[in-house]
C-alpha positions in Angstrom: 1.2 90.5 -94.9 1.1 92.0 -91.1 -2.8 91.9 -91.8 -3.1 88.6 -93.3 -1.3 87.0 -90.4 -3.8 88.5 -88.1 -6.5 87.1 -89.8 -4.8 83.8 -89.4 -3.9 84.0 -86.0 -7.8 84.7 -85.1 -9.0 82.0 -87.3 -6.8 79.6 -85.2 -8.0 81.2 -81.8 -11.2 80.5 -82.8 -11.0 77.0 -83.9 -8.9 76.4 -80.8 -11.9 77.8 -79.0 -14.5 75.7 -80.8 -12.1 72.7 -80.0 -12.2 73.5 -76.4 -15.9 73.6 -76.1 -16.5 70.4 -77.7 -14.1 68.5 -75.2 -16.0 70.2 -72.4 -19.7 69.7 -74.0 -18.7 65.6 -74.2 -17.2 65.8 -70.9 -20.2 67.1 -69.4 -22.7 64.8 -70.9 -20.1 61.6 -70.6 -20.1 61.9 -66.8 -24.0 61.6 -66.0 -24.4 59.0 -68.5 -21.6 57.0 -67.9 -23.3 57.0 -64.2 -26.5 56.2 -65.3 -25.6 53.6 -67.2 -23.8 51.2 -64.7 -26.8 52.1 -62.1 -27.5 49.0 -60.4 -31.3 48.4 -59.9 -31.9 45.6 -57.5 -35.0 44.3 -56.1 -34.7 42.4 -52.2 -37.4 40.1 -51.3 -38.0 37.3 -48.8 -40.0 34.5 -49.6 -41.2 31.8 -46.9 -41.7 28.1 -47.2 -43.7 25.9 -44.6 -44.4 22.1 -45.3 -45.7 19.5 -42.4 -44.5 16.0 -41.6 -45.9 12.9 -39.1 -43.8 12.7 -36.6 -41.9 9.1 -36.7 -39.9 8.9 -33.4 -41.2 9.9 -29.7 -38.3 10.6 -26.9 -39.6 10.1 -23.2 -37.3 11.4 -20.6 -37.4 8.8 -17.8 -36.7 8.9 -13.9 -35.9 6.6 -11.1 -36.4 8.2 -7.7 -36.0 6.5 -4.2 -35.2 8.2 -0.6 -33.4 6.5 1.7 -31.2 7.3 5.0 -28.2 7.7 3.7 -26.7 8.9 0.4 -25.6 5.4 -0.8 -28.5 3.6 -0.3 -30.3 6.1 -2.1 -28.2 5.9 -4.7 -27.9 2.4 -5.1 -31.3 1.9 -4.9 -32.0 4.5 -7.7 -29.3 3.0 -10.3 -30.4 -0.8 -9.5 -34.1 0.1 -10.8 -33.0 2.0 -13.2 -30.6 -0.8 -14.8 -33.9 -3.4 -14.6 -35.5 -0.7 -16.8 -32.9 -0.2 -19.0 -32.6 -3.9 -19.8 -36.4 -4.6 -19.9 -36.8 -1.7 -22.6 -33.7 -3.3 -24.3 -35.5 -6.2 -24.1 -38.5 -4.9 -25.9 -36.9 -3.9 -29.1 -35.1 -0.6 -28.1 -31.7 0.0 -29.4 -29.5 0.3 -26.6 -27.5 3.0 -28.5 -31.0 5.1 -28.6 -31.3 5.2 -24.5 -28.9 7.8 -22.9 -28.4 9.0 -19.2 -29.4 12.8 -18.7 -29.0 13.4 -15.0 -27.8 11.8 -11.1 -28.3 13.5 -8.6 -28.7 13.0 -4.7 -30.3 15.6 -2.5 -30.7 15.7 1.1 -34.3 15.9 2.9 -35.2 17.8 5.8 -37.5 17.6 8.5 -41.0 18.9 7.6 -41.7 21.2 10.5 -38.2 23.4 9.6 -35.7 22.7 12.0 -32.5 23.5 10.6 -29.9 21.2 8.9 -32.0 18.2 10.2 -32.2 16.1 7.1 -33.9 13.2 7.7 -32.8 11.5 4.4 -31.7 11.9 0.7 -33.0 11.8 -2.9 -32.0 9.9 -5.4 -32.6 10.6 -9.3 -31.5 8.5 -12.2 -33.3 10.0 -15.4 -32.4 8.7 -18.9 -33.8 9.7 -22.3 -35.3 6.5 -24.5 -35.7 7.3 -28.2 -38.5 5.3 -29.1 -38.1 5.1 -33.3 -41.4 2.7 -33.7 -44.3 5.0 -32.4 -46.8 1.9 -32.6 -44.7 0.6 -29.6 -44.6 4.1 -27.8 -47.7 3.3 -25.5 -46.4 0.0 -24.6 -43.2 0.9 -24.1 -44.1 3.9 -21.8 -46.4 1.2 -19.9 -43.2 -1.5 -19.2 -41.1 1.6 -18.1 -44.1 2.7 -15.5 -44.3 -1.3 -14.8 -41.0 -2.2 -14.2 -40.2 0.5 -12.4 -43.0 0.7 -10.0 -43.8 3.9 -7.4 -40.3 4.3 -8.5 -40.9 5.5 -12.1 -41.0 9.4 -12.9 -41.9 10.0 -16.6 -41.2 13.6 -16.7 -42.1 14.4 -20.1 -42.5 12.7 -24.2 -41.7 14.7 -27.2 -42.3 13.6 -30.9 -39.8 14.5 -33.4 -38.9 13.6 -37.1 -35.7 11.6 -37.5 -34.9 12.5 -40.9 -36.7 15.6 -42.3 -34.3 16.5 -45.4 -37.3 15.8 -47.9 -39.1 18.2 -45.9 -36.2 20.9 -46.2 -36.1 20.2 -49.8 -39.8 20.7 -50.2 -39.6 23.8 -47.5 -36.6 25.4 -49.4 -38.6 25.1 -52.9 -41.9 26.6 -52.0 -39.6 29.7 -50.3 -37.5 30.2 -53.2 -40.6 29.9 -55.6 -42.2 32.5 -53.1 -39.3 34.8 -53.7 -39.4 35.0 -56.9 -43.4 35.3 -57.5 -43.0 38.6 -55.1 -39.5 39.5 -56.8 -41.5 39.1 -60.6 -44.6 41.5 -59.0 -42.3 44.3 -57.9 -40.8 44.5 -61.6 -43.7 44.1 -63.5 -45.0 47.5 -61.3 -42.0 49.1 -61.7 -42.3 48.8 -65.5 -38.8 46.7 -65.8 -38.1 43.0 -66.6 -36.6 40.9 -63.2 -33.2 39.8 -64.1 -30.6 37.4 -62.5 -30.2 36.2 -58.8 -27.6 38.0 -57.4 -27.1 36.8 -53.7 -29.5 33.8 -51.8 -29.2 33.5 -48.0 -31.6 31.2 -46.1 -32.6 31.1 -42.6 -34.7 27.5 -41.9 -36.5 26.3 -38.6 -38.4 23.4 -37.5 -41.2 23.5 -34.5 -41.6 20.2 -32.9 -44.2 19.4 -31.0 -43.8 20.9 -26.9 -42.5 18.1 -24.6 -45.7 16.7 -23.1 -45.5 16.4 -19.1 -47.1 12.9 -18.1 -48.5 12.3 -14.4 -47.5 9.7 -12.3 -50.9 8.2 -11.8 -51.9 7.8 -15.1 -49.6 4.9 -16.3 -52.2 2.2 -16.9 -53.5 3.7 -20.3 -51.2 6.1 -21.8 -52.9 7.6 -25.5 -50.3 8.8 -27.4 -50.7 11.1 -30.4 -48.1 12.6 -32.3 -50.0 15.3 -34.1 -47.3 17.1 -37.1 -44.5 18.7 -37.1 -43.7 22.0 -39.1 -40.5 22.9 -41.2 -40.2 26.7 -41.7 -37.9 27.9 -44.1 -37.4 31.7 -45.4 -35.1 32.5 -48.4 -33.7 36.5 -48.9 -33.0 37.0 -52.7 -31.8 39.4 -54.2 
């Protein structure tokens, strides 16, 4: 009997033991795979969209200067032409909701050969901005500003923009996205995997009108306008 339950005893050790080592064989394969299957492969990629538009509106920033002895006169002298411009471009066709004052100012003048604080007379600026939405009636509006406000008139600069370029975004925001994912399917067809669903989609977007274009004050009598295109950028990150 003592024998016997010696034998037993071992035979239950040992199955104990073969227990044991199964529990730790799965626990050391589970871990790796468990890892390896929740492994998150991703691929990042930016793709970039760029259409072009005709510009449709043309803003001229517009100035009326005079100099005169004292600060009121040129001030007054200023505002008055200013207000006959304001009502002859009214006049024309412009929406008085699309003209907007920018700047006044009043500076003093000083003697040419230096002497100090000898001013001899004062500056006077009154510049607006005159959002000009038909550009067929640009040039001749730019000539009844330089007319109606005589040696007065400074027409500092003219910049073409597009009032309403959401079709252009749309258009832009397509071509980037379709961009994304041609370079997004390339990278997993070289990695030997099949591209799955977008995870995350940020988008940065831009537009580069045309520079403001400085016009001289001598050539007033023929002014050739052309508003060339304008360019909306977009870029998409996908992941």
């Amino acid at each position: 009997v003592g024998s016997g339950a010696m034998r037993f005893r071992a035979l239950v050790i040992a199955v104990a033991g073969l227990a044991a080592a199964t529990v730790a064989a799965c626990d050391a394969t589970s871990g790796p795979a468990a890892s390896g299957s929740t492994e998150t492969r991703q691929v990042t990629v930016i793709g970039n969209g760029k259409v072009q538009g005709v510009p449709d509106t043309l803003t001229a920033d517009v100035a009326m200067e005079s100099i005169a002895p004292d600060v009121s006169a040129a001030l007054n002298q200023s505002s008055q032409r200013q207000q006959v411009v304001i009502d002859a471009v009214v006049g024309s066709g412009v929406d008085r909701n699309d003209i907007a004052t920018t700047q006044v100012s009043v500076q003093p003048q000083f003697a040419a050969d230096g002497a100090a604080n000898a001013i001899t007379g004062y500056r006077a600026s009154n510049a607006i901005q005159v959002k000009i939405r038909d550009i067929g009636q640009a040039s001749r509006t730019l000539a009844l500003i330089a007319s109606t406000g005589g040696d007065a008139t400074r027409i500092n600069s003219v910049a073409f923009s597009i009032e309403d370029d959401s079709a252009l975004v749309r258009d832009a925001r397509a071509r980037a996205f379709g961009d994304a994912r041609s370079r997004a399917e390339q990278y997993a067809e070289l990695s030997g995997l099949t591209l799955g669903k977008v995870i995350s989609i940020s988008e940065q977007s831009g537009s580069t009108p045309p520079r403001p274009t400085p016009m001289p004050r001598a050539a007033m009598e023929a002014v050739p306008l052309e508003p060339g295109q304008q360019t909306v950028d977009l870029a998409v990150t996908v992941v």
